[in-house]
N, C-alpha and C positions, 0 to 999 in steps of 0.2 A: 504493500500500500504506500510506503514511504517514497520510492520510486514514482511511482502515476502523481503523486503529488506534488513531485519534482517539474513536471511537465506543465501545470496548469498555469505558470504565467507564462508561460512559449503559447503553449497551444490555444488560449480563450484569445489572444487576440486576429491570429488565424481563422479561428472557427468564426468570429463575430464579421469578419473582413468577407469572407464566402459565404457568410446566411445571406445576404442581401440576393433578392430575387433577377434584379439586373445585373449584380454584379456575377453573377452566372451565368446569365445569357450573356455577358461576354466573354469570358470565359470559354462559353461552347463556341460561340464563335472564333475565338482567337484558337482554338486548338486543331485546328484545320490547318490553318495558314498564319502567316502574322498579317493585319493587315493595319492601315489608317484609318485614325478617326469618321472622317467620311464611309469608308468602307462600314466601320460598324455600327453609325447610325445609319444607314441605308437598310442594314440586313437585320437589325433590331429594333425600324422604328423608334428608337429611343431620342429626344433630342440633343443634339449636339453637348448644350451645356451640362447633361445628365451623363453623357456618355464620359464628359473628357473627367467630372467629378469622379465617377466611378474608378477610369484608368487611374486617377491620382490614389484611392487609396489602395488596388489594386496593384501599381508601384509601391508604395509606400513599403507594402508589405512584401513584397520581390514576389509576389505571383507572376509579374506582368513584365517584361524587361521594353523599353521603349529605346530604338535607334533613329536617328534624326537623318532624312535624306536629303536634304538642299532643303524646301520650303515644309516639306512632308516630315512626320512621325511617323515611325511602323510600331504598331504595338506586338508583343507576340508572349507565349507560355514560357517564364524562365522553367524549365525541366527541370533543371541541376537545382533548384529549391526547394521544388515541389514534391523533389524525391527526396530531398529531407525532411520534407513534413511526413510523408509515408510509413518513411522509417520509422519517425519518431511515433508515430499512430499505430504501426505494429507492436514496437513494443509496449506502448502504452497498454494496448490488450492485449499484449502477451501471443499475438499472433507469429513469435518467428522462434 
């Protein structure tokens, strides 16, 4: 128990960061491709200044890694963090 407890101020701010309901649908979106802001308000209806709030705390938290291309953003899934959230969620339940 002493361990899983060890976890809770890593993981409550992860978990609070992907309950949000948009911030999932980009998410599915970005896990296909990386794309730009445009791109992802187009393919989630969502507005512009909803979207680009979201990619902020979605960086914040390294779900999201953004590269700048001249005028454009690419947002895309940092992998290499998300597979340390994994990690850390298997052993949290003892999964490995």
């Amino acid at each position: 128990m002493q361990k899983a407890c060890n976890y809770i101020p890593w993981i409550l701010p992860f978990l609070k960061t992907i309950s949000d309901e948009n911030r999932l649908k980009i998410i599915c979106v970005l896990k296909e491709w990386e794309k730009c802001v445009n791109h992802i308000v187009k393919i989630t209806n969502l507005p512009q200044n909803l979207v680009s709030h979201h990619l902020k705390k979605l960086k914040e938290a390294e779900i999201v890694i953004a590269t700048k291309e001249g005028l454009n953003v690419r947002y895309k899934i940092n992998h290499k963090k998300v597979d340390e959230y994994l990690k850390e969620f298997d052993e949290l339940f003892g999964l490995n």
